[in-house]
NUVEX-221401 format. One line per field, with one value per residue: residue number from 0; residue in three letters; x, y, z of N, C-alpha, C in turn. Coordinates in steps of 0.2 Angstrom, whole numbers, always signed. Atoms other than C-alpha are relative to their C-alpha. Layout:
pos NUM  ... $
code ALA  ... $
n_x X  ... $
n_y Y  ... $
n_z Z  ... $
ca_x X  ... $
ca_y Y  ... $
ca_z Z  ... $
c_x X  ... $
c_y Y  ... $
c_z Z  ... $
! end
This chain:
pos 0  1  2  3  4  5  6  7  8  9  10  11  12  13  14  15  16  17  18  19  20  21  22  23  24  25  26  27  28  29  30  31  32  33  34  35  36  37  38  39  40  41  42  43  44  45  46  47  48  49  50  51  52  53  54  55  56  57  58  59  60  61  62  63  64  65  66  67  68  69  70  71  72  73  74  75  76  77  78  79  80  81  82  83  84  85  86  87  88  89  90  91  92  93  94  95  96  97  98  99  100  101  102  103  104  105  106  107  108  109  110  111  112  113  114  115  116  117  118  119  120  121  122  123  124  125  126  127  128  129  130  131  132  133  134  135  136  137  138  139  140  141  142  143  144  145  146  147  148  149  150  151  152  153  154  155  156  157  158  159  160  161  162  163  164  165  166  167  168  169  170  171  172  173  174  175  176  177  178  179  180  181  182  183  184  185  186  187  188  189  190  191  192  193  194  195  196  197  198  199  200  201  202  203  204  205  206  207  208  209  210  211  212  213  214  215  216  217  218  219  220  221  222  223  224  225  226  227  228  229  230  231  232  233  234  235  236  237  238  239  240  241  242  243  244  245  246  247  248  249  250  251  252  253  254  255  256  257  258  259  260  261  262  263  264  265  266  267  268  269  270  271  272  273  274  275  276  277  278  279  280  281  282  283  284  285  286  287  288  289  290  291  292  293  294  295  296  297  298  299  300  301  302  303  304  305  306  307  308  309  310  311  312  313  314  315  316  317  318  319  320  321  322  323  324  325  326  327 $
code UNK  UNK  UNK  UNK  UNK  UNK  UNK  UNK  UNK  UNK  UNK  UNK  UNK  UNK  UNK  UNK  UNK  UNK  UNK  UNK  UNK  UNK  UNK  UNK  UNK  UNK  UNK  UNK  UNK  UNK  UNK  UNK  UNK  UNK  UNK  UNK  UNK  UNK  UNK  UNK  UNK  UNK  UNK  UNK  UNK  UNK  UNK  UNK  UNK  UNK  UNK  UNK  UNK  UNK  UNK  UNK  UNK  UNK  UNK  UNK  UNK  UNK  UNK  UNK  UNK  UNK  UNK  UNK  UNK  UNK  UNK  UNK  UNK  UNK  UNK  UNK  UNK  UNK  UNK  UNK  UNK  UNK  UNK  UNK  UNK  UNK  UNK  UNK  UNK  UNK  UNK  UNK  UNK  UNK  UNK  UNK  UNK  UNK  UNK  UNK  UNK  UNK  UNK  UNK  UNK  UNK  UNK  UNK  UNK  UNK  UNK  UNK  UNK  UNK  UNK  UNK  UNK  UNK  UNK  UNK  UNK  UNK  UNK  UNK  UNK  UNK  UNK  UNK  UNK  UNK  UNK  UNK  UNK  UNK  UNK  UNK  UNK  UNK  UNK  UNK  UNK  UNK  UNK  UNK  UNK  UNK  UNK  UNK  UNK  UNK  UNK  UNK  UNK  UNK  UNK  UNK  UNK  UNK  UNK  UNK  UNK  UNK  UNK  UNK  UNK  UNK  UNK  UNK  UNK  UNK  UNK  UNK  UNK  UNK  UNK  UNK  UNK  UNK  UNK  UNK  UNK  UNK  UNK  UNK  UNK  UNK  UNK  UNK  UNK  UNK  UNK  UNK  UNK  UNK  UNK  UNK  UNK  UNK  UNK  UNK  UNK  UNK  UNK  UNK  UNK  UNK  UNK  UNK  UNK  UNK  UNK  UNK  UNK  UNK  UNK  UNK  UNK  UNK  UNK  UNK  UNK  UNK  UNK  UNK  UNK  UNK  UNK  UNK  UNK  UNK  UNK  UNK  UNK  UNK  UNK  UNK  UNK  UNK  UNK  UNK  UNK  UNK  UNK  UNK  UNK  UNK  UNK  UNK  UNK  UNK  UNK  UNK  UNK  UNK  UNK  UNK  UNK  UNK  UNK  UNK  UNK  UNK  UNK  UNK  UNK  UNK  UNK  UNK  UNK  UNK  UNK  UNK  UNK  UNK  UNK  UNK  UNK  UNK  UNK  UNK  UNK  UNK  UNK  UNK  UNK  UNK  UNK  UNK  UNK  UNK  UNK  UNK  UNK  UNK  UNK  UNK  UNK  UNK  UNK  UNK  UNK  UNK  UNK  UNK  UNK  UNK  UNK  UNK  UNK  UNK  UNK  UNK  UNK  UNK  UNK  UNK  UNK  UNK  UNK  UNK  UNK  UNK  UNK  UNK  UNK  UNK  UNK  UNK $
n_x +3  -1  +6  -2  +0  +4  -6  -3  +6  +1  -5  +3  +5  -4  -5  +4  +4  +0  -5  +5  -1  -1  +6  -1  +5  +7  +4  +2  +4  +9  +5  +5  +6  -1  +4  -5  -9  +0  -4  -3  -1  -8  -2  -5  -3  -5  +6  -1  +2  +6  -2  +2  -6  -7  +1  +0  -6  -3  +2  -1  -8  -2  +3  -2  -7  -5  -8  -2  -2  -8  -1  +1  -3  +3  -1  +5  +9  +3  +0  +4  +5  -1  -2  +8  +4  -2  +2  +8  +2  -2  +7  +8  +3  +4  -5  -2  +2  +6  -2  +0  -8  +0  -6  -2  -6  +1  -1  -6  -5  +5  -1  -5  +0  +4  -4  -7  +3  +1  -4  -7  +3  +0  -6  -1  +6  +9  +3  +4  -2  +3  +3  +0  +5  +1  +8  +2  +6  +1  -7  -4  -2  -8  +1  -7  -1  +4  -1  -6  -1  +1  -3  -5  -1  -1  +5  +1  +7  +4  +5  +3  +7  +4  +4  +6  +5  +2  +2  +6  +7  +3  +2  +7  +5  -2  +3  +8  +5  +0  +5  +6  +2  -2  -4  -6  -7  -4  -6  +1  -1  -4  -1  +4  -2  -8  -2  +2  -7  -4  +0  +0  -7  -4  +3  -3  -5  +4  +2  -9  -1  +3  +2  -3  +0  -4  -1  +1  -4  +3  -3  +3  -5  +0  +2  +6  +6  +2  +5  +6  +4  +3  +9  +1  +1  -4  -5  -2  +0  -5  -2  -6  -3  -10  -3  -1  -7  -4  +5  -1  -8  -5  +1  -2  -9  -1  +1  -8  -5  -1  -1  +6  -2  +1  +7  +4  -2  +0  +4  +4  +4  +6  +6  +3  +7  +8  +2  -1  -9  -5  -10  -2  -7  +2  -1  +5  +7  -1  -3  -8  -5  -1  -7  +4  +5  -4  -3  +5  -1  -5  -1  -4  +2  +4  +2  +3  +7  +1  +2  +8  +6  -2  +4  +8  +2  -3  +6  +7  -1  -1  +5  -3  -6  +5  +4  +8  +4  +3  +6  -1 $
n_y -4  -7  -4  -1  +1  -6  -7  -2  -3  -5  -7  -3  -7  -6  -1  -2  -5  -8  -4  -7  -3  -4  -1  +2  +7  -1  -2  +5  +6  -4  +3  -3  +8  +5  -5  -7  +4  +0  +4  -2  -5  +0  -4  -5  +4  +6  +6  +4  +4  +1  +5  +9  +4  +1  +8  +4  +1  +3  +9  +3  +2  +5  +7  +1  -3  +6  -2  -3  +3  +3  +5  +6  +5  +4  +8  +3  -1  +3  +6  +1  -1  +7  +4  +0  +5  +6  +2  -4  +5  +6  +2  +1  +10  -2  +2  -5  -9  -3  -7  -3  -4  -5  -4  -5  +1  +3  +8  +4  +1  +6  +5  +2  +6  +7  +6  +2  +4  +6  +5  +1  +3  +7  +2  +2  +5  -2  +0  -6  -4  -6  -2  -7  +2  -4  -3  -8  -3  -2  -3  -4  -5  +1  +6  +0  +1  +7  +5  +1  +2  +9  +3  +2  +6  +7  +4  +7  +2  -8  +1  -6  +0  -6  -2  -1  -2  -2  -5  -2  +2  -2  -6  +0  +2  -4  -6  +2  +0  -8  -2  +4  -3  -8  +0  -5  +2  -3  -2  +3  +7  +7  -1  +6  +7  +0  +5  +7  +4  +0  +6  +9  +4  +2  +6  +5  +1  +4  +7  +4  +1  +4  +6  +6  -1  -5  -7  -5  -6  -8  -3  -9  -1  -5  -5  +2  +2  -7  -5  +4  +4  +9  +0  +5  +8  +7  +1  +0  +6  +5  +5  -3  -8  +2  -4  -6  -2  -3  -4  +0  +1  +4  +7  +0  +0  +7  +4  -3  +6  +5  +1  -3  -5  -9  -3  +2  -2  -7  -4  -6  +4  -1  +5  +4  +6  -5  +0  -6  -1  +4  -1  -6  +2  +2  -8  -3  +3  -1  -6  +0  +7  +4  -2  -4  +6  +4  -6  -2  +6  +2  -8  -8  -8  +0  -4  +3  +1  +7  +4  +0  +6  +8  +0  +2  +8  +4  -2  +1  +5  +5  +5  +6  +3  +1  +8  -2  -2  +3  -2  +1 $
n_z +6  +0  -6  -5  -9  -3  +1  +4  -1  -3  +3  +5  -2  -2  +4  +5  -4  +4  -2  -1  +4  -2  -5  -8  +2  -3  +4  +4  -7  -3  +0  +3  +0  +9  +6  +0  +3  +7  +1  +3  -5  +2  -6  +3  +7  +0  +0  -5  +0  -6  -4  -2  +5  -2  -3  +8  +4  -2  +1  +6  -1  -5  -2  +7  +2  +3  +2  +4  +3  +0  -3  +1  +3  +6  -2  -4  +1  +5  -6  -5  +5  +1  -6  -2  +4  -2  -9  -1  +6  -4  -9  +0  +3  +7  +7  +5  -1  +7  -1  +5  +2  +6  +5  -5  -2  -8  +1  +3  -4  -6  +7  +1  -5  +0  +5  -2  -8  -1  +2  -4  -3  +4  +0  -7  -1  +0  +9  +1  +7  +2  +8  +3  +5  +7  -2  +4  +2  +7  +2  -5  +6  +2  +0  +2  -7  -5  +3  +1  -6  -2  +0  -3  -5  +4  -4  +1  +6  +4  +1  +3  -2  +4  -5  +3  -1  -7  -3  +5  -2  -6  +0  +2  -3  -6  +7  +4  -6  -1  +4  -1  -7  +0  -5  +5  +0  -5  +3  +7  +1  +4  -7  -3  +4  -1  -8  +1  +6  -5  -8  +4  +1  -9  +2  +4  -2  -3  +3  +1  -5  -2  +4  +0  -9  +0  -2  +4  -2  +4  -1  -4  -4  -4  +3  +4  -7  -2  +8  +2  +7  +3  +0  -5  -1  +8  -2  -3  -1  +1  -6  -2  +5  -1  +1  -7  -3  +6  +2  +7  +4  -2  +4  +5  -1  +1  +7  +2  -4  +1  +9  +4  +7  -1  +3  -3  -7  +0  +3  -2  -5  +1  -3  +6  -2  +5  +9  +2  -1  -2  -1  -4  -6  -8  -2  +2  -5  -8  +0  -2  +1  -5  -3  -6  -4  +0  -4  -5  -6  -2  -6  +5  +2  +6  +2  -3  +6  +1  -6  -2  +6  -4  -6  +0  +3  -8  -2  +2  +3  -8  -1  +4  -6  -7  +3  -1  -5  -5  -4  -7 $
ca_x +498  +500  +487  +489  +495  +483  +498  +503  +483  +483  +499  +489  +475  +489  +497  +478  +471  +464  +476  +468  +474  +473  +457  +456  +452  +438  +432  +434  +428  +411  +399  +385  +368  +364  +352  +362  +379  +382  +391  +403  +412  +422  +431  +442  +444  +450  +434  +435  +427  +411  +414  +403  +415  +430  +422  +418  +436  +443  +432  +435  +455  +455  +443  +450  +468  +482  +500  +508  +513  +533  +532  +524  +530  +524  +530  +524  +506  +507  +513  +505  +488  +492  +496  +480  +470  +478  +474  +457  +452  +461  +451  +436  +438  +431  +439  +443  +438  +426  +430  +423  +436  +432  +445  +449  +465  +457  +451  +467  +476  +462  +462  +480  +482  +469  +479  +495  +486  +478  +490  +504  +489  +489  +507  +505  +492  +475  +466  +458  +456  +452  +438  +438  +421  +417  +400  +396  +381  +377  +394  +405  +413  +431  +429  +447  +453  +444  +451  +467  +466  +462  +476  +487  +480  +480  +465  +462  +446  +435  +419  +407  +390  +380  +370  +359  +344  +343  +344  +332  +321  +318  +320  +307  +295  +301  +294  +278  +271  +277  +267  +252  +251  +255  +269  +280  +299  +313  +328  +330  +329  +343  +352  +341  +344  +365  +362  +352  +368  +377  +368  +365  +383  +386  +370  +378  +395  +385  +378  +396  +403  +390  +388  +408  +409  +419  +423  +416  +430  +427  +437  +432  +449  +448  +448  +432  +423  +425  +417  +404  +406  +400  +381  +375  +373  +380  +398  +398  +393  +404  +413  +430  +439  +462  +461  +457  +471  +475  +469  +469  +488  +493  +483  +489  +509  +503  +496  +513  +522  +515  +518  +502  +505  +507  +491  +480  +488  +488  +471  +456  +443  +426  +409  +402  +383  +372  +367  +367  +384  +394  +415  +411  +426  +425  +432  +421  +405  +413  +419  +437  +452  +456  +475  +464  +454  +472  +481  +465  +467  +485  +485  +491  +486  +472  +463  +448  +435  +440  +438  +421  +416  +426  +417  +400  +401  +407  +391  +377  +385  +384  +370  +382  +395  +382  +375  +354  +346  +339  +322  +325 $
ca_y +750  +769  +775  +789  +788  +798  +808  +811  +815  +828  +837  +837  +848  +860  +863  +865  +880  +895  +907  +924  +934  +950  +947  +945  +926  +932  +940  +922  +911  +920  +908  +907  +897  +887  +901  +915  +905  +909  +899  +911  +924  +937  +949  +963  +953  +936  +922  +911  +895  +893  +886  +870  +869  +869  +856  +847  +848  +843  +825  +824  +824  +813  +799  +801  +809  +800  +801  +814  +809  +812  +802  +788  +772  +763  +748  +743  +750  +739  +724  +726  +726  +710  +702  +708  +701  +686  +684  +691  +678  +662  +666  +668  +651  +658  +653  +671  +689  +695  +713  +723  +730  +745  +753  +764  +767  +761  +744  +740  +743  +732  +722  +717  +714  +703  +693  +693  +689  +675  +667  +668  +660  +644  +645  +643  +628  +637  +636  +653  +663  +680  +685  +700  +704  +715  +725  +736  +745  +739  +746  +755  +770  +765  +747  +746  +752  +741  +726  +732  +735  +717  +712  +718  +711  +695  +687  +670  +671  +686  +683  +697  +702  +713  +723  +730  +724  +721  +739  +744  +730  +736  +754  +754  +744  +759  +773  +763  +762  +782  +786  +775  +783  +801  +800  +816  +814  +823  +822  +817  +800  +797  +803  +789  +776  +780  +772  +758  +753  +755  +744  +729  +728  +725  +713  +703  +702  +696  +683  +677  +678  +668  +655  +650  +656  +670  +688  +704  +718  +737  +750  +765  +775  +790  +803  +795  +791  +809  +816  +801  +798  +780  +775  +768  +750  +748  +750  +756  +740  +726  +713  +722  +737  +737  +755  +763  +773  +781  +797  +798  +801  +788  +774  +780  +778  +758  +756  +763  +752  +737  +740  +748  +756  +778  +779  +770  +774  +793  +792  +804  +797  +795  +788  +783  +780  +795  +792  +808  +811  +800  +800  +816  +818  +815  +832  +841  +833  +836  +855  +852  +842  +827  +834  +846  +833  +823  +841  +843  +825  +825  +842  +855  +873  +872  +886  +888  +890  +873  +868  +873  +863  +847  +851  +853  +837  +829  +836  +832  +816  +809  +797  +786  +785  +779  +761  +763  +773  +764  +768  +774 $
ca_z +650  +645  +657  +667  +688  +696  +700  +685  +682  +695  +687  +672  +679  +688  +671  +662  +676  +664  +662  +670  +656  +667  +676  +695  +700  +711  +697  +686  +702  +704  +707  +694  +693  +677  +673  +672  +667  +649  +637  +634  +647  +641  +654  +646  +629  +634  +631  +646  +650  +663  +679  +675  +658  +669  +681  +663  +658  +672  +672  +654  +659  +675  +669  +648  +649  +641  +638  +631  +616  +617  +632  +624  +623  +606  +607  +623  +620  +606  +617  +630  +619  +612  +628  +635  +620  +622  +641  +639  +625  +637  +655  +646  +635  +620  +601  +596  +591  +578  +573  +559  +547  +539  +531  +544  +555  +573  +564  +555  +571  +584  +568  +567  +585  +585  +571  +581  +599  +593  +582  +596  +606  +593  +594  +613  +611  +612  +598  +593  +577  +571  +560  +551  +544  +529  +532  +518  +514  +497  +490  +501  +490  +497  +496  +488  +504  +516  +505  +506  +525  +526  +517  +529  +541  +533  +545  +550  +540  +532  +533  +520  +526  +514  +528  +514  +514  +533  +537  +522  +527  +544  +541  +529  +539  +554  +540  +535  +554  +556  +541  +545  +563  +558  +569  +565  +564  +576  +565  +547  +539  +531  +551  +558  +544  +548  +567  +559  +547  +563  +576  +561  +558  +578  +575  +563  +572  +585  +576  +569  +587  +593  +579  +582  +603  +599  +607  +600  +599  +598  +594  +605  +610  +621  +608  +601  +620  +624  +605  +608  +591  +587  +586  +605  +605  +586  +587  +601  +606  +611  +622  +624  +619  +616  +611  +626  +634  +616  +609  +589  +583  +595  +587  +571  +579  +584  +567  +560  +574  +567  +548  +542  +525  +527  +517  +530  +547  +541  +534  +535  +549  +542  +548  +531  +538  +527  +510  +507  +514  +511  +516  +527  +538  +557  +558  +548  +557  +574  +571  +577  +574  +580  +583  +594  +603  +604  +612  +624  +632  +633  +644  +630  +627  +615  +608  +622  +607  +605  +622  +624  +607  +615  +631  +624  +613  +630  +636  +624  +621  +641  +639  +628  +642  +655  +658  +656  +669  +685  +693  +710 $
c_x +3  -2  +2  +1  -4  +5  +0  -8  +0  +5  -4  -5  +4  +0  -6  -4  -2  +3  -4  +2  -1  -6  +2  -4  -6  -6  -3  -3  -6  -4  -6  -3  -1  -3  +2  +7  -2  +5  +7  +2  +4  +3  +7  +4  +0  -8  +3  -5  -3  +4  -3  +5  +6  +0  -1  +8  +2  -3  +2  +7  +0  -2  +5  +7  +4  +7  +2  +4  +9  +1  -2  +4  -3  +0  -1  -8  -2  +1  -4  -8  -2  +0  -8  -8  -1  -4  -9  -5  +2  -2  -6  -2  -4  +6  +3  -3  -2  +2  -4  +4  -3  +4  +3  +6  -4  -2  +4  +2  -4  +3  +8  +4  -1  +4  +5  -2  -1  +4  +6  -5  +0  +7  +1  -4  -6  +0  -6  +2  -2  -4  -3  -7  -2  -8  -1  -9  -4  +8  +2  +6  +8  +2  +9  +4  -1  +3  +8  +4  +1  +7  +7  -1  +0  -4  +1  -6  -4  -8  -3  -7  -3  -5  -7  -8  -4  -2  -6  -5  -3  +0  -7  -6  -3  -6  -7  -5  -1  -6  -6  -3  +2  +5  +5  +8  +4  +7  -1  +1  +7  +7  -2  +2  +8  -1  -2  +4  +4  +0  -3  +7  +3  -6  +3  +8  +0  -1  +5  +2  -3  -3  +8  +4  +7  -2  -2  +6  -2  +6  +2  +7  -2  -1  -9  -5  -3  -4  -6  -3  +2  -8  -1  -4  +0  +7  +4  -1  +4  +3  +5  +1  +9  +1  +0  +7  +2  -3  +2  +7  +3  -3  +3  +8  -1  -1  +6  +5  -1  -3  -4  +3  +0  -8  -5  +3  -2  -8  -4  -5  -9  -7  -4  -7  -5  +1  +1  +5  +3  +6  -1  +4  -4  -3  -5  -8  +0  +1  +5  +5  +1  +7  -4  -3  +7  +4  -3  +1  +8  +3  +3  -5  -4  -6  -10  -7  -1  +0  -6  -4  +3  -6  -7  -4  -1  -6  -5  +1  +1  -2  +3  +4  -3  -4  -8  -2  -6  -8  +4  -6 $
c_y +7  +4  +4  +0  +5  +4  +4  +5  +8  +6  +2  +5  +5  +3  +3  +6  +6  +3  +7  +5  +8  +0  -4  -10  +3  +1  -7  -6  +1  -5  +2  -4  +0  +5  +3  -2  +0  -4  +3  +8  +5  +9  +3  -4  -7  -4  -6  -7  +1  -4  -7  -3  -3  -5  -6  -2  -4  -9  -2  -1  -6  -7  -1  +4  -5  +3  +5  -3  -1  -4  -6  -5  -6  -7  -6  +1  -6  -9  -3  +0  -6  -4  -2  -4  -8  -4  -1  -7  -8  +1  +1  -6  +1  -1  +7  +6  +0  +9  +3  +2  +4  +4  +5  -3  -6  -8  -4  +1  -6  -6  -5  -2  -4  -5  -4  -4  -7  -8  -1  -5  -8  -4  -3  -7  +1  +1  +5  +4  +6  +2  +5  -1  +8  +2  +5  +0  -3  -3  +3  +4  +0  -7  -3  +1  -5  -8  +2  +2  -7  -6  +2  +0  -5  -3  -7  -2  +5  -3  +8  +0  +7  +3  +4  -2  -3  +8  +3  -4  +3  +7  +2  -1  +9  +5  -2  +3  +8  +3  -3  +4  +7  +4  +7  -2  +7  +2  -3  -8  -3  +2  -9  -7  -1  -5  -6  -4  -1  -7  -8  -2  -3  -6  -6  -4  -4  -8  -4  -2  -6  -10  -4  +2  +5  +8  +5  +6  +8  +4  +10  +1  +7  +4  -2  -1  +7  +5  -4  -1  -6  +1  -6  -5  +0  +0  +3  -7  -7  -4  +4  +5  -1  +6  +6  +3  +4  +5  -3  -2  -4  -8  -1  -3  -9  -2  +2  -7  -9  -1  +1  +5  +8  +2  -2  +0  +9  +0  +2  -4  +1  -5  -5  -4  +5  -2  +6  +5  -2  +2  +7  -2  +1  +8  +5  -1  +2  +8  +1  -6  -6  +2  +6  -2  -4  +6  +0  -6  +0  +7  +6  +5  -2  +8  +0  +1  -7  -5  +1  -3  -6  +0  +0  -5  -4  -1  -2  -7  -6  -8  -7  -6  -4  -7  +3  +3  -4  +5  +1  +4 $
c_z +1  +3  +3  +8  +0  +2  -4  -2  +3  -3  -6  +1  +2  -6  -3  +5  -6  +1  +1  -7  +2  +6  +7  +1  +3  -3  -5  +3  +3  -2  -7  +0  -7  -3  -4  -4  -9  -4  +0  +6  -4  +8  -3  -9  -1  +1  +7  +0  +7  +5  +0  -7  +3  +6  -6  -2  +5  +3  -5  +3  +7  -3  -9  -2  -1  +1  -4  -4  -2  +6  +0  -3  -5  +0  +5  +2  -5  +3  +6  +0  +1  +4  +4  -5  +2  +7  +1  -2  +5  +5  -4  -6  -5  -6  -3  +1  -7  +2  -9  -4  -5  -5  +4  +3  +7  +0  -2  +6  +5  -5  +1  +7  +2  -3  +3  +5  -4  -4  +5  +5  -4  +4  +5  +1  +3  -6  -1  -7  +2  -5  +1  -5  -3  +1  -4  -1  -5  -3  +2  -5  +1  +2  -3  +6  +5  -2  +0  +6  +2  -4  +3  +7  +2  +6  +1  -5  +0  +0  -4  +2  -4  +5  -3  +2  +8  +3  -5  +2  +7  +2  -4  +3  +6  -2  -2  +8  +4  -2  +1  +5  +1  +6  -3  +4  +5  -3  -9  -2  -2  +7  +3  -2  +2  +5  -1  -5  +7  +5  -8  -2  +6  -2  -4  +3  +5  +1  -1  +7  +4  -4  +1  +5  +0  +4  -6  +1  -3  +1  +1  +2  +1  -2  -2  +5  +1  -5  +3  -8  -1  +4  +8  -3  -9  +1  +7  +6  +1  +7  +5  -3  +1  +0  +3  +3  -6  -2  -9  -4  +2  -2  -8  +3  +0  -6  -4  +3  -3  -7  -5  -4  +2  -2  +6  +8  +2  -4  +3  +4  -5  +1  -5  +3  -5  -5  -3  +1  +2  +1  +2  +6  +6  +2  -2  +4  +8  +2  +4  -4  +3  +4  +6  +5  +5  +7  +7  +7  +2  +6  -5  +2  -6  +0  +6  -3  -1  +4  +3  -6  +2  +5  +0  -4  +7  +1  -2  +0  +8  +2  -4  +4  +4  -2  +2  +7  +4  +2  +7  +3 $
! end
């Protein structure tokens, strides 16, 4: 795979040191306790990064650092994927992969190596498909997209599940028993209702999985672990993951490598769960770019305003990364 050697890792920490910018280290190595420690250093001009940011960054890089992307090699990421599908799906003696397809770059590429895996798995005399399943809302505002990811994915079979009125059935009930027991609220409803669009489309996928003994795939890749965006136990939910090891622009280069139109390898990322704002970009929700997210893992120079909004997404977003909390 692309991963990097812990070697290679380690060079990447030498390479990301804060650069003093005239101040003494002594002066930028000063111990400080959580009380005291401010978000925000600045020492003769130059904004600097806390000592617990800079133990932040460097976990975020060891455990989520990739390849830099002139040294990436596309066509064995994209092989080596497939291979692993393959393999994954024949030890665990299951018919296949269930994948959502939404219209997006990260599901047309899972998507499509799904397609390939399990058909070269036919080829080979296992008998396994791929179903690609359709999860709108209602109506999904770029349902023409979504329909036109899928056809180049060309599926072994589409399943469509209107998630409608599952999540309005249960969210509404959620909101009666609120208001009955004068419960007050913490964040806004139509927030709330987004995670419950979330974990009923992983419900449902579920369910398919389960009705013809198939694999759940998700499509978490590094740029996306380390924002922590996706809803816990709805998409981020799942059996497997292929797109680990990749930030952002390099899932776009696999969905490129294996023939996905410019419009949809290059599209804009968006979570599409608020009613009240819908098709809001990733970026815009996140306050960075993904090319800045993508810069951050692969060890560049990034602006270090935009390394304390990485690092403090990182931060708030911990509890996602982590399996449930033990009694001890």
């Amino acid at each position: 795979m692309d991963m990097y050697s812990q070697e290679k890792r380690d060079k990447i920490f030498e390479s990301c040191v804060i650069k003093e910018g005239g101040v003494k280290d002594k002066e930028i190595n000063e111990k400080l306790s959580d009380k005291k420690e401010k978000a925000v250093i600045k020492n003769k001009g130059t904004v600097m990064l806390t000592n617990i940011e800079r133990e932040l960054k460097t976990e975020i890089l060891r455990n989520h650092g990739v390849t830099r992307t002139e040294d990436f090699d596309v066509k064995n990421a994209v092989r080596d994927r497939i291979n692993y599908l393959k393999d994954y799906v024949k030890k665990s003696g299951t018919k296949g992969i269930v994948l959502g397809i939404s219209g997006g770059v990260d599901s047309a590429t899972a998507g499509k190596m799904s397609q390939i895996a399990m058909q070269e798995l036919r080829e080979e005399g296992y008998d396994a498909r791929f179903i690609a399943m359709r999860l709108p809302y209602k109506v999904q505002k770029d349902e023409e997209e979504a329909q036109a990811s899928l056809d180049f994915i060309n599926p072994d079979k589409i399943v469509t599940v209107d998630v409608g009125n599952g999540v309005d059935g249960v969210f509404d009930s959620v909101l009666s028993g609120l208001y009955e027991n004068d419960i007050e609220r913490v964040c806004t409803t139509d927030f709330a209702k987004g995670n419950v669009k979330a974990r009923m489309r992983m419900v449902s996928q579920y369910a398919v999985a389960g009705l013809h003994g198939c694999l759940v795939l998700g499509t978490d890749h590094n740029a996306e672990c380390v924002a922590g965006f996706y809803t816990k136990h709805g998409d981020g939910a799942c059996d497997f993951i292929v797109l680990n090891g990749l930030n952002k622009r390099q899932v776009r280069a696999c969905a490129k490598e294996l023939g996905a139109p410019e419009w949809l390898w290059n599209k804009l990322a968006t979570a599409d769960l608020e009613d009240d704002n819908p098709q809001v970009s990733d970026e815009v929700a996140l306050g960075f770019k993904y090319d800045e997210m993508d810069d951050f893992l692969e060890g560049k120079e990034v602006p270090v305003s935009v390394e304390k909004k990485i690092i403090n997404q990182y931060r708030m977003t911990q509890h996602k990364r982590a399996m449930p909390v033990e009694f001890q």
